[in-house]
N, C-alpha and C positions, 0 to 999 in steps of 0.2 A: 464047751467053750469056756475058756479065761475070762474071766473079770477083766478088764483095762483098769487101771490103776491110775488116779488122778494125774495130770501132767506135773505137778508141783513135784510130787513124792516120788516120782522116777528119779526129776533131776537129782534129788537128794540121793537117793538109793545110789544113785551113776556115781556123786560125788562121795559118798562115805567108802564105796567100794575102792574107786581109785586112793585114796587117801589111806586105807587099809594094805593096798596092793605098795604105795609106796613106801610105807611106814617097814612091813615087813622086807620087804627087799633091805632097806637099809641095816637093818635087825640084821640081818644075816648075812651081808655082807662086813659089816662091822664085829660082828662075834666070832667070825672065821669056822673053824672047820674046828671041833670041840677032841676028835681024836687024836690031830694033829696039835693040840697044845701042850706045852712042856709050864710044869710047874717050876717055880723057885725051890734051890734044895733047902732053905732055911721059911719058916713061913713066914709070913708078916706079921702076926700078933706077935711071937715071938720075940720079932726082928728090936724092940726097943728094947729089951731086956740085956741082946748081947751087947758086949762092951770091947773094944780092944787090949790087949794085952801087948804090954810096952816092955822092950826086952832091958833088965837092969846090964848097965854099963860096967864089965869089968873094971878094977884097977889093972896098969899096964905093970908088968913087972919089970926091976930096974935090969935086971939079964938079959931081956929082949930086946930093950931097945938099942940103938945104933952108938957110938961113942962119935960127939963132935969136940974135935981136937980144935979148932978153931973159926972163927968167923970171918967170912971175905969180908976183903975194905971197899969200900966204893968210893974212887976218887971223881970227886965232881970237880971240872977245872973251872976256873976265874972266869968270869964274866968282862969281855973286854971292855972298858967305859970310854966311851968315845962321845966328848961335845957338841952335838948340832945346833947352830945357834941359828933362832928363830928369823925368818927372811923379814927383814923393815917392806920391802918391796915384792909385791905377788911376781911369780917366776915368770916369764913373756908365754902368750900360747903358741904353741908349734904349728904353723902353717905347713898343708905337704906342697909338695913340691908340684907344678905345674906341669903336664905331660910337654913334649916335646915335638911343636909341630912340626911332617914333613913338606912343608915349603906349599900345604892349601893343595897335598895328593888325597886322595881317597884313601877314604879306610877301609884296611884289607882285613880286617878281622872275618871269621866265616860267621856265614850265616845260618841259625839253623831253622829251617823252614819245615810244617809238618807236611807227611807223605801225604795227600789226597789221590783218588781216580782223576782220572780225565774228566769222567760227567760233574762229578763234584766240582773238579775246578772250575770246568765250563760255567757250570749255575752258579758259583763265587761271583765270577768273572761279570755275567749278567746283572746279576743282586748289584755288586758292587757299582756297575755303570751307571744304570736304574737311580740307584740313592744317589750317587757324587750330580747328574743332572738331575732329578729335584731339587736337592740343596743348591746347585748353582742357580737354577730358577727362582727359588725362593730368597736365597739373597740380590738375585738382579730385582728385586720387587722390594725390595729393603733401601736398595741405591735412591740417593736424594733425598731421603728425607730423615727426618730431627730425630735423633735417636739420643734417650737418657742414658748415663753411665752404665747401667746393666744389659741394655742390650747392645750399646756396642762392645762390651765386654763379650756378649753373647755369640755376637757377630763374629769377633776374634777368635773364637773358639771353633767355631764353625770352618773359618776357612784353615784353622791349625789342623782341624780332625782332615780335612777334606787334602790338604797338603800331603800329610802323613799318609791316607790311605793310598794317594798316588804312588807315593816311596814303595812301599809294600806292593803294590801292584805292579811295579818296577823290579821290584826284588823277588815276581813271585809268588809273592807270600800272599795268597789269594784268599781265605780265612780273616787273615789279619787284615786287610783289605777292608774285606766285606763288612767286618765289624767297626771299622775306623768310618767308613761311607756312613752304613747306620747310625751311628752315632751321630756324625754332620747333617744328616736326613733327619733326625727328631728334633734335635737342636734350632734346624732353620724353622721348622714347623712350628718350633713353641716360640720363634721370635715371628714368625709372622703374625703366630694367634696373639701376642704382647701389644701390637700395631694399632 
């Protein structure tokens, strides 16, 4: 039978060994494969000793070279000088021009609405009803009474978002809608919590 070896001395034994096993693995992953290395063909103690070798510059001989009969002219023309005299008065700003209403028709531009499903739109459609009646509830609960600059500012908001999500819900545009409702739904909510 084995001796048991105190519990302390094991743990040690366990950690020297692992600490061994990693150290080695890394050794030789690091050092590669000793057949497969390729030395430098100059060695490195050598390597400060060599110097380079600068190639001396010929003179050109006068035979070789090309005969230049003469040198192009380069006509640079006159600079026109022209007067601008400094404005006493800043130039007026250019207002554009105001579109040209037709007589209070509708406007026919198209519109571009994104594709949804049917189920999609249906749940828009829901979402959207859902919100535009709580916020209408929550501003009838708002009616009558004293309200400071910011929440009837608030208020205004609310019934613009609640406007605009009907348009779009006229138009459709069920998405947009839905996100225009939400909007007037958090909006009344945080002016009822104001109250």
């Amino acid at each position: 039978m084995t001796p048991l070896l105190p519990f302390p001395i094991v743990i040690r034994l366990r950690g020297c060994a692992s600490r061994v096993l990693v150290f080695g693995s890394a050794a030789l992953l690091l050092g590669g494969c000793m057949a497969a290395k390729k030395h430098p063909a100059i060695a490195w103690k050598t390597a400060s000793i060599v110097r380079p070798i600068v190639p001396v510059p010929q003179p050109a001989d006068a035979s070789t070279l090309p005969e230049i009969t003469s040198l192009p002219s380069i006509e640079v023309p006159q600079p026109h000088a022209t007067f601008v005299p400094a404005h006493a008065v800043p130039p007026r700003p250019r207002v554009a021009a105001q579109p040209a209403t037709n007589g209070g028709a509708k406007d026919e531009r198209p519109l571009i609405v994104p594709q949804i499903t049917p189920e999609e739109s249906a749940s828009a459609q829901q979402e959207t009803n859902v919100s535009l009646s709580t916020a209408e509830k929550n501003l009838g609960a708002v009616r009558g009474k004293t309200l400071n600059p910011a929440q009837t500012d608030m208020s205004n908001k609310v019934r613009n978002f609640m406007n605009d999500a009907r348009e779009a819900a006229r138009n459709g545009d069920w998405t947009r809608a839905r996100s225009l409702a939400r909007k007037a739904q958090v909006l009344s909510e945080e002016l009822t919590r104001s109250l």
